[in-house]
N, C-alpha and C positions, 0 to 999 in steps of 0.2 A: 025412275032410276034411284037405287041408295047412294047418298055421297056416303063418300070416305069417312072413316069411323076418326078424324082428325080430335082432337081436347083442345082448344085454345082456353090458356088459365085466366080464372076473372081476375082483371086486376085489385078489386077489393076484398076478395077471395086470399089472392097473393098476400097483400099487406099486411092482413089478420093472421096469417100463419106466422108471418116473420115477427120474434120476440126476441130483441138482442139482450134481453134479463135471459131467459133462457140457454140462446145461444151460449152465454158467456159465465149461463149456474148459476147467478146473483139474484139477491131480492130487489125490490124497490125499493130498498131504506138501504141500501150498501151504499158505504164512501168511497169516495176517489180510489182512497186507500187499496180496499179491496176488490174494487174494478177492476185497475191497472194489474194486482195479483194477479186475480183470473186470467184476466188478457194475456200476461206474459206465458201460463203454463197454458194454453190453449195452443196460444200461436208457435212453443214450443213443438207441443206436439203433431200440430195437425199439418207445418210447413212444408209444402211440396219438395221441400230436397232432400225431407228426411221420411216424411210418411209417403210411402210407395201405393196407399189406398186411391183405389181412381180415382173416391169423391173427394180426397184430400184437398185440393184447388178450390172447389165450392165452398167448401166446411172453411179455408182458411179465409177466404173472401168475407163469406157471411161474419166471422171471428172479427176481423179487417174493421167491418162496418158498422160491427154491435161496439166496438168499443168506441166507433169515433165518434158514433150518437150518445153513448153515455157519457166520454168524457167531457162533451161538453156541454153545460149547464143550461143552456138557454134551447140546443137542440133535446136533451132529453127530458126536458120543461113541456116541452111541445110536444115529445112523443107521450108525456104519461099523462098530456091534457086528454088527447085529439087519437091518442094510438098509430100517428102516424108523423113523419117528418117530409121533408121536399124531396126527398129521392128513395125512400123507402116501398113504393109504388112499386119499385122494379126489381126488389130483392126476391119474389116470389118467382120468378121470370127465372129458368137458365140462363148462369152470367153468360154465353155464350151461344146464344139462341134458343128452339128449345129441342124436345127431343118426341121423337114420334113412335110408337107401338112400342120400339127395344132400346135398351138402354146405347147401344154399340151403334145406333145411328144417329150422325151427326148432320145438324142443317145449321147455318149459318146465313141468316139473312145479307149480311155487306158481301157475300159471293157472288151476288148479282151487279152489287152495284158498279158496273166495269168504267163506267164514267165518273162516276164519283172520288174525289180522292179522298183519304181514312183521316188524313192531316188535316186538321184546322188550324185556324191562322195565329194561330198561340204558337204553336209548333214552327210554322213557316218562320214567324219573326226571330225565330232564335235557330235555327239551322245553323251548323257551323261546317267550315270547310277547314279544311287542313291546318293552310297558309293564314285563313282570319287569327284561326287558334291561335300557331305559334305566334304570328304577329303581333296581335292584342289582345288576347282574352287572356294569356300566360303573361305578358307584363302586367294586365291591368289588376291578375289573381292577386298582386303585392297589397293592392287597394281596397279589393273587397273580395267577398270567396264568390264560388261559384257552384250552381249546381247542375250537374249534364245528366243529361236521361240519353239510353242508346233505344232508340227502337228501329223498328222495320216498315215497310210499310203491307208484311205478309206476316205482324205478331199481333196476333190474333187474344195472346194474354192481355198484350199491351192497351188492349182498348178500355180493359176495365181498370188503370189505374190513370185514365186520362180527368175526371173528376176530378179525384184529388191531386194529381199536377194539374189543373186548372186553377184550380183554388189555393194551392203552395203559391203558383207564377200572383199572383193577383196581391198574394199578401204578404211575399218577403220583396217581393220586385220595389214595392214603394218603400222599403226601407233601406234598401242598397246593395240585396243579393242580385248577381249576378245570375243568369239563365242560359244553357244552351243543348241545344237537339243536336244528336248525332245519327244520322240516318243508317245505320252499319250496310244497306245495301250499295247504297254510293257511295259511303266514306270509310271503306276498308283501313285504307293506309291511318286513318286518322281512329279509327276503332281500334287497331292492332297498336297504335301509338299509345294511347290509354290505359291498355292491357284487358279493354272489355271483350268477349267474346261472345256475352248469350244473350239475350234479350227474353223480357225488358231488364233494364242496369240502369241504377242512378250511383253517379260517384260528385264528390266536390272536390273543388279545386282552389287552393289557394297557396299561396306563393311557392307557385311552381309545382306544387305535390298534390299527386292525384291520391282520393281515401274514396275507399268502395264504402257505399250506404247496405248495410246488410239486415234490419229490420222490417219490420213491416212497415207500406208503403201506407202512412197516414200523415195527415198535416203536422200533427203536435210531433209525431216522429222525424218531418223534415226539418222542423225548424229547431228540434233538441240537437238533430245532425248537423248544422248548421253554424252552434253554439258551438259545439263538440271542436268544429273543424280551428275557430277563434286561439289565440294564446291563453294563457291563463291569467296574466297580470296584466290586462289591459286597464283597469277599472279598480281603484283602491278605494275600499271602502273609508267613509270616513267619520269620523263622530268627534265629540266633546276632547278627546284626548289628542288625539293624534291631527286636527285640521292646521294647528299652527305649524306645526312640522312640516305639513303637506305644503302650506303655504309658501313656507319662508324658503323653498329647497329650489325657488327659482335660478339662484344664482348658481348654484352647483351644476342643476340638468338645464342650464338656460334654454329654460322652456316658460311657457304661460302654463296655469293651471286653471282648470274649469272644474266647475262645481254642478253636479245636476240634483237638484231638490225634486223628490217623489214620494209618495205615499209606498208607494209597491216596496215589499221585502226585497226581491231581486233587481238587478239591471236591466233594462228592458235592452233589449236586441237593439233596435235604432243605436240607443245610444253607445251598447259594445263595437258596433262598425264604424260609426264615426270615432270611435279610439283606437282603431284599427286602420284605418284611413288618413289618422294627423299622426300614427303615435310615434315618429321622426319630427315633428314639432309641438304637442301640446299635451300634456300633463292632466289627464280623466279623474275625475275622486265621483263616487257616489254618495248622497248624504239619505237614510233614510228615515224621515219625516216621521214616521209612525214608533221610532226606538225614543225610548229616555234618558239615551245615550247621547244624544242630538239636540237637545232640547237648547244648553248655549248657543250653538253657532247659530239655531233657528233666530234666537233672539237678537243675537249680535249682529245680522245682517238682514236684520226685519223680515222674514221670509215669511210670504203665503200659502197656507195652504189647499187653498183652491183649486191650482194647476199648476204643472209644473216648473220649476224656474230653474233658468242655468245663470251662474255668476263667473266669469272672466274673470282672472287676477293676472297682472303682471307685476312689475318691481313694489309699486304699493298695495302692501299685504291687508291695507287695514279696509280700501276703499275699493269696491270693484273698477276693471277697468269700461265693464259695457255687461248688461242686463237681456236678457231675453224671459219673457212668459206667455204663457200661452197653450192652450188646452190642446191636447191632440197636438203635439208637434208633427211638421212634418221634415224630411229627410233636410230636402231645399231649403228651409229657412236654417237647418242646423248647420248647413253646409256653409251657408253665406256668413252666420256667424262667427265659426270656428274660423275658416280662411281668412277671412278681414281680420282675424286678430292671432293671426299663429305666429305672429314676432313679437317679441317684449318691443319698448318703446325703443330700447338699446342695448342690443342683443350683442352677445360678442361671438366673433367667428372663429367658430370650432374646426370646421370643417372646409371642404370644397364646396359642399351640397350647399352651406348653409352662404355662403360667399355668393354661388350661382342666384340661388332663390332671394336673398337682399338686396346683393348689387345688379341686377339683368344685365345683360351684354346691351347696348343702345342696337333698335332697329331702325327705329327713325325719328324725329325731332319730336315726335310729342310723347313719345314714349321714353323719352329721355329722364333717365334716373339716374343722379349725384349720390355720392355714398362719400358720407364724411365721417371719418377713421381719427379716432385718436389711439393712438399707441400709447399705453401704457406698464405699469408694474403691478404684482401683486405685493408688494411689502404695505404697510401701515402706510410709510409717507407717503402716498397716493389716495389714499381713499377719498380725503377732502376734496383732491384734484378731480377724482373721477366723481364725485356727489356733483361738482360743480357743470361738469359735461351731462350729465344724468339731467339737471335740471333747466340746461339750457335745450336739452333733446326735447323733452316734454312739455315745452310751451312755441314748439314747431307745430307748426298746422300746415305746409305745405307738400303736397304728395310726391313732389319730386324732389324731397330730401329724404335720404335714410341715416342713421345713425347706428354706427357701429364702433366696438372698441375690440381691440387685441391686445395681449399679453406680450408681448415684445422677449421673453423668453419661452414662451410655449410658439411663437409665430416668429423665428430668429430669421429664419430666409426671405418671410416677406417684407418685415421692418429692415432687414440690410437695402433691402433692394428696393426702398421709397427713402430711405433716408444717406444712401450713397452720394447725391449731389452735394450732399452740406454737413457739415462737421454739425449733429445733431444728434441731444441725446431725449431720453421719454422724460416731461411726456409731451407730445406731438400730435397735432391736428392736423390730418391732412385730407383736402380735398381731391377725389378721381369721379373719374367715368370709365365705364368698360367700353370696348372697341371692338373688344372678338373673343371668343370662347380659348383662345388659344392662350389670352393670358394679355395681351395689352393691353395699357390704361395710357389716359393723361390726366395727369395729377399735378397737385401746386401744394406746398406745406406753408401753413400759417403761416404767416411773419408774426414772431416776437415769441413764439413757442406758446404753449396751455400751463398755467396756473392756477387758473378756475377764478380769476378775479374778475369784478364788473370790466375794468378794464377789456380782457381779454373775450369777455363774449360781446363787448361791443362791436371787437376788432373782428370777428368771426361772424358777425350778423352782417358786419359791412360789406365782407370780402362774398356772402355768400349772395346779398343782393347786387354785389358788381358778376357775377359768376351769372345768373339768370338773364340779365344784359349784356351780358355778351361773354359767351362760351368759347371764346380764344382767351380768355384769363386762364386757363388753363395750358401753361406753358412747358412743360415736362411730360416726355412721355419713356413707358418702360415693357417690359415684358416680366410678368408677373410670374412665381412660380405657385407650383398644388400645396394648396395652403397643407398644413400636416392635422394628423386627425390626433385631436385631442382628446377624443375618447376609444382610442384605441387598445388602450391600458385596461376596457372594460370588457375585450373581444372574449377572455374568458366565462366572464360572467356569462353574456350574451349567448355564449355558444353553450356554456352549463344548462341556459333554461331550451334553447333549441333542443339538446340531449334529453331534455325531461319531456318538453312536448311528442318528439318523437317516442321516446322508449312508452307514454303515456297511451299514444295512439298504436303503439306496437302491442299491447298489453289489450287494449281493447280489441283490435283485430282478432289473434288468436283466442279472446276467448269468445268472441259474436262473430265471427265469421265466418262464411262457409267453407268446412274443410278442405272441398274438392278444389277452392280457389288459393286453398294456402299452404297444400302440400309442395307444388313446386317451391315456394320459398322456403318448407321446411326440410326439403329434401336436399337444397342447394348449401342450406346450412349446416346441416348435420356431413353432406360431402365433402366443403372443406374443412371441417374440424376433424373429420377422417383423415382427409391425406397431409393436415397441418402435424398432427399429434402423431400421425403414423410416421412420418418423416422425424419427426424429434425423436419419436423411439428406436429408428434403425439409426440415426446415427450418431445416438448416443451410444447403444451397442457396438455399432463400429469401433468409433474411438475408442473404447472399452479393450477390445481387442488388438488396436495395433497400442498402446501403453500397456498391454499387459505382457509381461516379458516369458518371452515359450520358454517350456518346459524343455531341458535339455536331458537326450537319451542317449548313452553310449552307443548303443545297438542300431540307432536310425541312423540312414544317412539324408541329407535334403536331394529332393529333383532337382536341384537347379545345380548337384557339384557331385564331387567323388568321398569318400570316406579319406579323410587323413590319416596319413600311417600313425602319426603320432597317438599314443594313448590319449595324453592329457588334452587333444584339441576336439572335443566333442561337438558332434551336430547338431543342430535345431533346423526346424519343419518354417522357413518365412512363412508369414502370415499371407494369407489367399488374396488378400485385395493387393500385394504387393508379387504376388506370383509369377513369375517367368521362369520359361522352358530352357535353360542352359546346358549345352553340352559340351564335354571336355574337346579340345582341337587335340588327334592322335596321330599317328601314322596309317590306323585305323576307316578312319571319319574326314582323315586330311584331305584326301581325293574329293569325297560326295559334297565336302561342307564350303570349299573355296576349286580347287581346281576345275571340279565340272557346274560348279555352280551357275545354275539358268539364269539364263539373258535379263538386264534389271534386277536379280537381286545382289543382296546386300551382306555378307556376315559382316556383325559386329562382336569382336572381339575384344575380351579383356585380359590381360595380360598379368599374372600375380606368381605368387609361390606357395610354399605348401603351409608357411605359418600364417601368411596374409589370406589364405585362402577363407576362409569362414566370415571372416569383416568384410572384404571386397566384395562377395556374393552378396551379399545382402543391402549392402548402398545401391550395387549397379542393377539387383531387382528393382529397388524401390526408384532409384533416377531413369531409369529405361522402364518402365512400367506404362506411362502413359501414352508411348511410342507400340509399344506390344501389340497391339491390334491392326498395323498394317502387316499384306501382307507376303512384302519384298524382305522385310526384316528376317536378321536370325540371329540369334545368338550362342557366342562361343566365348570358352575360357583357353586359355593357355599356360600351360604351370611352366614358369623359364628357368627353373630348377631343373627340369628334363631339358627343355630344346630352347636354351639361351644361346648355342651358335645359331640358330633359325632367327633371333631376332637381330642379331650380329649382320649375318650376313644381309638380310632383306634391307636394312640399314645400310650397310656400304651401298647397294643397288641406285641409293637413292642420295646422294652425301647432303641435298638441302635439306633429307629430313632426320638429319642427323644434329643432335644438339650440341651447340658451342663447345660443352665444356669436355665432350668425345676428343672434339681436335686438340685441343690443348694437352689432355692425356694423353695423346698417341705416343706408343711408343714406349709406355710404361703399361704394367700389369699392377702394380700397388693397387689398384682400386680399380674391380667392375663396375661397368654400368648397371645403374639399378633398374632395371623396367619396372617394376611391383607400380602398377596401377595407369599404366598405359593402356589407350585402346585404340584397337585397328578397325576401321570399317574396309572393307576386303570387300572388293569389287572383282572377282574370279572370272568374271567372261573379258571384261574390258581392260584386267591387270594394270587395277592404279588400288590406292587407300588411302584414305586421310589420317591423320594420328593425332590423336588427344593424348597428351602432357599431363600429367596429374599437378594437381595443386598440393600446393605442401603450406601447413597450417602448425605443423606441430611446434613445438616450442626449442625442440635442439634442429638445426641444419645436420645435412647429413652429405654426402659424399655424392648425391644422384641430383641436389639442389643447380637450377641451370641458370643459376642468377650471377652477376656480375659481382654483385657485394659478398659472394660465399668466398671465405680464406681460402690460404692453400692448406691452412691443417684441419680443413671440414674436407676439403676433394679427394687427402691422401686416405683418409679414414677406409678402413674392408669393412666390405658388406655385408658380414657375421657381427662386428661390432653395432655397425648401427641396425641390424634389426635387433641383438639385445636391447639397444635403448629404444627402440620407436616402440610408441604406446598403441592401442587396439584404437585408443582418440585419434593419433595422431595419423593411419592406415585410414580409416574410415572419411577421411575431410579428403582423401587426394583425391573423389571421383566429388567433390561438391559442385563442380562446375558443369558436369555432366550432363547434365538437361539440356544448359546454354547449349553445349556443343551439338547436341542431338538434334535440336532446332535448327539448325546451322546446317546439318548434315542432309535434314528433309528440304530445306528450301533448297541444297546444290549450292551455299555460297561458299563450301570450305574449299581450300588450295589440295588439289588433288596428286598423287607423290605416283608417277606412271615405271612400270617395273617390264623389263626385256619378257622376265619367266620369274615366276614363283618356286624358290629355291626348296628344294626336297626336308621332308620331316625324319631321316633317321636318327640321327644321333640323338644320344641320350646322355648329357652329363650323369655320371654317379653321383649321386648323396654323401655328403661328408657327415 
């Protein structure tokens, strides 16, 4: 029998084909320099999101794995010895099984493997669930960054970038990145929480902000991303000029400063995350060893250059506070140093944070820590005082003293509230203990006050070895308030360099990103600066429009009135955003508009004459305009030039709603009533109406005024006199209240004026 015409590729067959000089153009004598060239326009071109070629994926793999053997020196040392490196064996191999007669069949060996799971146990120790996330992996981001892979256990890409996350996890994990797996077929909620959706996905994470990793999946690429994710100003470089500056700026950032002596030009990662991890208590400076910029300070603090050394400084600049060296640092030994010394010997409290972390709250008696406070000044006549507290802190050796000082003007609420029991003023020692997080202490203040003289630390050593034998010397207790932050005045600053790291990492997204991941954010952008700008431009134009004053045409009349007989009273067209539909009340329209008027509605009428008519129209559009859209409302005018017995007599009908100053003229004709700027809401089926009073604003009183202070030689005044003096100002203010009232009139709380019968529209006074 013939077997199957199967190829299985020799695997040194394989290896000898694979030539990452090749792959990548280069000769064997190319540098770094033009490696990384290569590499970047390769993987440009060949990246599966943009080259739609099938073999795109292979070509970009192979691209992947020729750079990460050449970039590094020691692996492509070995491949131009030997021809080959430790994983190069299987570059010859389909990344993804192999392939049999035709190009379009696919075999994948782990399709068998129905027992086996794809996950290995790098992946399992870092699973994350939801609730882990938000709970602690999203606080812990403040402390150190983090980097999440999403895969599947059905991504079949995924498998070939598991090497190099093996080798990432192995070799930033011991320097203090952070790791975690998101499995997107179990952890939707927490994949859709992230914003990942395709696999495989590596994004980092640090204080609280998720950043998508968007290049090629290589070691020297995770750990540039890495860096990338860090602030900018963790680590000040330092040298010959600037160390004593560095130094001496303890008291401002009351922080310690540490020094790291290295040969290397850049900062090594270790030591960026431990500055990243203290940088709320200790002060980073890089010195490097190899500049002739540096060549003082090496001298001045005897530095070797063998291995690395880091120097501690707190309040004395000249002398370290504590030495570490040692080849190959590791994280742990950085950690125990840094922390054991992240307080000056006498730090002053700034803060709450720094209050908490000094003074502990007591849990139980051996964990019991005293914190002894001197409150003082910042003026000149303290220094001596405070040198004197400074040196008596510094020849303490027992761990259950801390020392601290405050500012008694930057700290006014806590120094009120320790020194309340006794007529005392700075500077002052006082002893406490914490009690509860809520703010309780007991505390005891010196006797005899701080002057810094032997005297006075005799008195303060004595009182603090009675205080260790027996812990009821402490006699006073208080409720503390939240110390104030005294670098608050710096939130600007602070928040300026948060705006540069962001707009930095916004800068780099859009230009390395994948566009199909960054349209919705550019879509969403460009959306509201549409409807932000489009909104500014309509209503600028608006305004535009109701200030611009209409064009007046003898020959128009307005929808909302009737043409004036008069020549000289010309009409104008109100502007459309003030528009309402007004019809004259006739003998006509009298019947349809109030007497048959359907069940629930409303006419609102306004009441004028034929010289008022043009100003009244146009208030009582623009005051009834925002009412205009129900649609029980109507509106009517009435000219009581024609049918002022119509307002006469619906007036007696009702004598409450008839104004005071009617009955006092009764009986005389000297002076009509003026209506010009009343309005009726006419209620036609249920025969009641309310009545709105116009407001009078103008500057002369006039004869229609219902006020008690109006003379009798304002009431006698005829109502051809006072419309020669009433101004087109003083016509225009009597509907100003008109809104109120309208509001009034839709809730149902106005007093309602109920009539037998709605008295007929014929008469028509003649025009004088």
């Amino acid at each position: 029998m013939q077997r199957a015409g199967i190829k299985l590729p020799c695997p040194a067959a394989a290896a000898s084909e694979f030539n990452p000089y090749k792959v990548l153009g280069v000769s064997r004598h190319s540098s770094q320099a033009e490696i990384k060239k290569a590499y970047k326009q390769l993987a440009r071109e060949w990246h599966p999101d943009k080259n739609k070629d099938p073999g795109a994926e292979d070509m970009f793999i192979k691209i992947t794995k020729s750079y990460e053997i050449l970039s590094n020196e020691e692996r492509r040392a070995n491949y131009d010895r030997f021809g080959q490196t430790d994983e190069n064996q299987h570059y010859g191999q389909a990344p993804q099984g192999f392939r049999h007669f035709h190009d379009s069949f696919y075999f994948d060996q782990s399709f068998f493997h129905f027992t086996q799971s794809t996950r290995d146990f790098t992946d399992s120790k870092h699973l994350l669930r939801f609730e882990h996330y938000m709970n602690e992996v999203v606080p812990d981001s403040f402390k150190r960054p983090y980097l999440i892979k999403i895969t599947s256990e059905w991504c079949f890409v995924c498998i070939h970038i598991e090497p190099v996350w093996k080798e990432t996890v192995q070799e930033l994990e011991a320097v203090g990145v952070g790791f975690g797996v998101v499995d997107i077929g179990y952890e939707k909620r927490l994949a859709n929480h992230l914003g990942a959706h395709r696999t495989p996905s590596i994004l980092g994470l640090i204080n609280g902000k998720v950043t998508f990793f968007h290049y090629a999946i290589s070691r020297e690429h995770l750990r540039q991303f890495v860096e990338s994710l860090l602030p900018q100003r963790l680590v000040e470089k330092v040298t010959d000029d600037n160390y004593l500056q560095f130094l001496n700026s303890w008291r401002e950032e009351n922080k310690p400063s540490v020094l790291l002596f290295d040969t290397v030009p850049t900062v090594p990662l270790l030591y960026k995350l431990t500055a990243f991890a203290y940088r709320d208590f200790v002060r980073f400076g890089y010195v490097d060893q190899g500049l002739t910029e540096t060549t003082h300070i090496l001298q001045q603090f005897n530095i070797n250059t063998y291995a690395p050394t880091m120097l501690l400084f707190k309040e004395n600049t000249e002398k370290p506070a504590d030495v570490i060296q040692f080849r190959g640092m590791k994280k742990q030994i950085i950690d125990e140093f840094v922390s054991n010394n992240r307080f000056l010997l006498v730090p002053r409290l700034v803060n709450q944070k720094v209050f908490d972390e000094l003074c502990p709250v007591k849990q139980f008696h051996r964990r019991r820590k005293y914190c002894v406070l001197l409150i003082t000044g910042e003026d000149e006549a303290f220094v001596s005082v405070n040198d004197a507290f400074f040196d008596f802190a510094s020849s303490n050796t027992k761990e259950v003293l801390r020392f601290a000082y405050v500012y008694q003007r930057q700290q006014q609420p806590l120094c009120d509230t320790l020194l309340k029991n006794e007529d005392m003023s700075p500077p002052q020692v006082i002893i406490l203990e914490r009690r509860s997080t809520a703010g309780k202490v007991l505390y005891r203040t010196v006797t005899g006050g701080w002057n810094g003289s032997d005297e006075d630390k005799h008195r303060l050593h004595e009182q603090l070895e009675l205080l260790q034998r027996d812990p009821s010397f402490l006699t006073y207790d208080a409720m503390l308030p939240e110390l104030n932050n005294e670098f608050a005045s710096m939130f600007l600053i602070h928040w300026a360099n948060v705006a540069y790291d962001y707009l930095s990492q916004m800068y780099f997204d859009l230009l390395h990103s994948n566009w199909r991941e960054m349209m919705p954010i550019v879509s969403l952008i460009f959306s509201a600066l549409f409807i932000l700008f489009g909104t500014v431009i309509i209503q600028a134009f608006s305004d535009s429009g109701e200030e611009k004053p209409p064009k007046q045409k003898a020959s128009e009349s307005p929808k909302t009135a009737e043409s004036s007989p008069n020549a000289e009273n010309t009409t104008s067209r109100p502007p459309k955003k003030n528009f309402v539909e007004v019809t004259e009340l006739t003998d006509v329209t009298y019947t349809s508009n109030l007497v048959r008027l359907r069940p629930g509605h409303i006419n609102v009428v306004l009441v004028l004459t034929d010289v008022s008519k043009q100003v009244l129209l146009k208030k009582f559009a623009k005051e009834v305009y925002s009412f205009s859209g129900s649609q029980t409302l109507h509106y009517s005018f009435l000219n009581v030039d024609k049918h002022i017995q119509w307002m006469d007599t619906l007036l007696e009908l009702v004598p409450n709603a008839r104004p005071l100053d009617d009955e006092e003229e009764e009986g005389t004709s000297s002076c009509k009533r003026d209506y010009t700027g009343y309005v009726l809401a006419l209620n036609g089926h249920k025969k009641y109406f309310c009545l709105f009073r116009p407001v009078f604003t103008g500057e002369e009183p006039d004869c229609s005024r219902s006020s008690d202070e109006d003379g009798g030689a304002a009431r006698v005044r005829s109502r051809s006199s006072s419309r020669q003096r009433a101004s087109a100002l003083q016509i225009h203010h009597r509907l100003d209240r008109l809104s109120l009232w309208m509001e009034r009139l839709m809730e149902g709380t106005l007093p309602r004026h109920y009539v037998p019968a709605w008295p007929d529209l014929d008469s028509i006074i003649p025009q004088k």
